[in-house]
N, C-alpha and C positions, 0 to 999 in steps of 0.2 A: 446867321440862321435863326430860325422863327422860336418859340419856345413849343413844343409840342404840347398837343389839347392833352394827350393823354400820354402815358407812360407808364411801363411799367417794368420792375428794375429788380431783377434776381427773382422774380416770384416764382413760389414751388406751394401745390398745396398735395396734403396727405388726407388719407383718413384712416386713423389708428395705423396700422404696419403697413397700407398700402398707398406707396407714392405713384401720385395721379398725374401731374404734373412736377416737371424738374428744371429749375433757374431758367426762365422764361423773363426775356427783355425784349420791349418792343416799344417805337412810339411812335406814334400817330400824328399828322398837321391835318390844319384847315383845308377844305377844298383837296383833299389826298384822300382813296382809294387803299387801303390793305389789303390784300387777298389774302386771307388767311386757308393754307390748302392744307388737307391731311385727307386719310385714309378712316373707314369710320374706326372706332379704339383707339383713334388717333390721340383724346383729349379735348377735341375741339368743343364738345358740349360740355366741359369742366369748366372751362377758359372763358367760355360765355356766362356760366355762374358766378365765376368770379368776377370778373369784369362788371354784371348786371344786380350785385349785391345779393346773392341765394348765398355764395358761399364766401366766406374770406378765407383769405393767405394764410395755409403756414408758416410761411417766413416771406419776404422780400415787402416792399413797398407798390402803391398806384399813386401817381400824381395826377393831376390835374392844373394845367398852367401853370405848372415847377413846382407846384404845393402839393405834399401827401396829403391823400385823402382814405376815408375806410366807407366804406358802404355797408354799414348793418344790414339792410333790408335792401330790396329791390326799389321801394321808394325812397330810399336816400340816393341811389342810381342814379334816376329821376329826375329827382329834384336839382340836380346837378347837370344833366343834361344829356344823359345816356338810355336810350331809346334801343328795344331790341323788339326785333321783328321776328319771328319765328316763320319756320316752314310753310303753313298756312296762311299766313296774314295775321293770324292770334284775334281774327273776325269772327262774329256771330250770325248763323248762317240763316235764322228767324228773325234776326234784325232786319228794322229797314236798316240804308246806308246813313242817315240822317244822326238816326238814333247810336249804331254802331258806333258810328263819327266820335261823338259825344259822351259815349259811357261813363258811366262817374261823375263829368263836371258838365250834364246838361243846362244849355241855355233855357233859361224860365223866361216868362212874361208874365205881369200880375203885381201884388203887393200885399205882403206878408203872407196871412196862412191862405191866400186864394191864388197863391204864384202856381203856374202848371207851364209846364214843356212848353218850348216854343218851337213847334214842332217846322213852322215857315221859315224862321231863321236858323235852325241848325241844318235844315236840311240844303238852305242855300251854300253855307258855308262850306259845306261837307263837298256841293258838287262842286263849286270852285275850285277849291282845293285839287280836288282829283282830276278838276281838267286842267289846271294849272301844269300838271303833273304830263300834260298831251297826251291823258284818256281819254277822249272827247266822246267817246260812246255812251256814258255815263251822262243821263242828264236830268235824271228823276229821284230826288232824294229819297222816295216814300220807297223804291225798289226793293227788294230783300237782300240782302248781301248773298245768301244761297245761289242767287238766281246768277251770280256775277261767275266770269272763270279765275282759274288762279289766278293768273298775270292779274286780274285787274283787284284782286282781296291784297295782292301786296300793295298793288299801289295804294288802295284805298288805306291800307295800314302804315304806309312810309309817309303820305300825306299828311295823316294822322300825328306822327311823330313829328314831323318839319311844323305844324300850326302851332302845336304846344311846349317848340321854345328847344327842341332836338339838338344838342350839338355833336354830338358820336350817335351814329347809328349802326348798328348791331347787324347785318342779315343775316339768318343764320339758312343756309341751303335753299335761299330764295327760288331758285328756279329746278332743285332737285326734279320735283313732281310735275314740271312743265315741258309743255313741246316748244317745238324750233319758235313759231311766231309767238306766244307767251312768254317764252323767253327773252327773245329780243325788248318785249315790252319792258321787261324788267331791267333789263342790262340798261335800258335806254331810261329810263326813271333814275336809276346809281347814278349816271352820270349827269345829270340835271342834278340831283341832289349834294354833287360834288362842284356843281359850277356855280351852285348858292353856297358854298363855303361850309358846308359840313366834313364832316370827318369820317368816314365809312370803314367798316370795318365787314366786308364780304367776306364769306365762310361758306368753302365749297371741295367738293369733291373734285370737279368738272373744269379741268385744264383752260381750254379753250374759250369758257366764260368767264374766267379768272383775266385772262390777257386780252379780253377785250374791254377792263373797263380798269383794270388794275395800273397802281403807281407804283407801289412797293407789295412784296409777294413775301412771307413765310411760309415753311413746310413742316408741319406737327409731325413727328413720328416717335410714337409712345411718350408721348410727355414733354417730348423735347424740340426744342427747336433745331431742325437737320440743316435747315440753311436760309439766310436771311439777305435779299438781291432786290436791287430795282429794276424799274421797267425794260429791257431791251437786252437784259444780261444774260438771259438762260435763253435756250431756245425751247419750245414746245415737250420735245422730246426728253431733254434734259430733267426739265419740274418733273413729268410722268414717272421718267426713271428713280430722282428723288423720292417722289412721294411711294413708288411701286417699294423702295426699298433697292433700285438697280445701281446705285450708287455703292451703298459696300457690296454686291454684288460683283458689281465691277470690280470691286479693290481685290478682294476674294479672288476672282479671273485673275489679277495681276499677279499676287502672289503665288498662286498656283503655277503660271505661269514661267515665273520668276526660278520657282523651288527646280520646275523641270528640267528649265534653262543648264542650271549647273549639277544636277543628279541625271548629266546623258537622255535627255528626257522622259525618264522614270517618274512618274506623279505622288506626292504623298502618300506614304503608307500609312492605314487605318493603324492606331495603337491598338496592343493584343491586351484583353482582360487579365 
């Protein structure tokens, strides 16, 4: 077996008396898909902090190719090769797409103090990119990112992350705020992103998005991990119930059931104050 890009082994984080997450193991390979599914309070936006260097561990360990690593800041993340895409694309809706592309480490043309934007080659690079990605409607880098729809601010943002070197990508409710064909576009982008050998890490509410593009599936519920299953194990129904909470619900059913069974089927009596 491969050594996993990412890992993380007992992690729980706190703050002051309130435990946010609790002993959280998980690893991730190359070219593998996570779905990571929960409920919103599930934790799932803690996990991404930590994961993305906002927050560190209370206790447990993250590896990184069998070696622990700590992430102070979000650009130690980074630099390491952990790329998070947030809900919207984390785009700028007055940028061109060019510019967007490029934020922070724009390409210059020039020499010394007369270097200025190179506004030709970033913009090409930017559309490449995005249509590498099979956006192909994208073909004018000067565009405004505003002007674009969801589906294609993610792509243009996952694009983004795969040039500059990406090797765990983050989505975090990628296609929450998208319809049936945006969606697809996106689902369809993860798994391009997974056939160049990245390591995904999908974060989603949305059952039936999760099992169209997912290897391995987690379910957050308050902090914790409710169940941890590969591809073909659960059926639709099953994760829904998980993540609904119909799981001890069920159990609950049974013992109830159970108690009747042998009290003549009498049902538990409420205890008196």
């Amino acid at each position: 077996m491969t050594t996993p890009i990412l890992s993380l082994n007992n992690v729980s984080k706190s703050f002051g008396p309130i435990d946010v997450l609790h002993d959280i193991s998980l690893s991730l390979h190359a070219g593998e898909v996570l779905c990571l599914l929960g409920d919103n309070g599930a934790g799932k936006s803690t996990l991404i902090k930590t994961l993305s260097g906002v927050h560190q561990p209370t206790s447990g360990t993250i590896e990184m190719d069998g070696a622990p690593v700590r992430f102070d800041n979000p650009r130690m993340a980074s630099e390491k090769g952990i790329a998070t895409v947030h809900q919207f694309g984390g785009t700028f809706p007055l940028m061109s797409i060019g510019r967007s592309f490029f934020v922070g480490v724009e390409p210059t043309k020039g020499w010394g103090p007369f270097k200025v934007y190179d506004r030709k080659r970033a913009n090409e690079i930017a559309v490449k990119a995005v249509r590498d990605f099979g956006i192909t409607r994208i073909e004018d880098g000067d565009r405004l990112v505003g002007g674009l729809s969801g589906g294609e601010r993610q792509s243009l943002a996952i694009a983004r992350a795969v040039h500059f070197g990406a090797r765990v990508l983050i989505l975090d409710e990628p296609t929450a705020a998208l319809g049936v064909k945006q969606a697809t576009h996106v689902l369809r982008i993860v798994n391009e992103a997974k056939r160049r050998g990245l390591a995904v890490i999908f974060i989603t509410h949305q059952v039936m998005h999760a099992m169209a593009v997912g290897d391995h599936f987690a379910v957050l519920i308050r902090g914790a991990i409710a169940a941890d299953f590969r591809k073909g194990e659960k059926t639709r129904e099953e994760i829904t119930d998980l993540m609904a909470g119909g799981a001890s619900m069920a159990s609950l059913e049974a013992e109830i059931e159970g108690y009747m069974a042998s009290h003549d089927g009498h049902p538990p009596q409420m205890a008196r104050m």
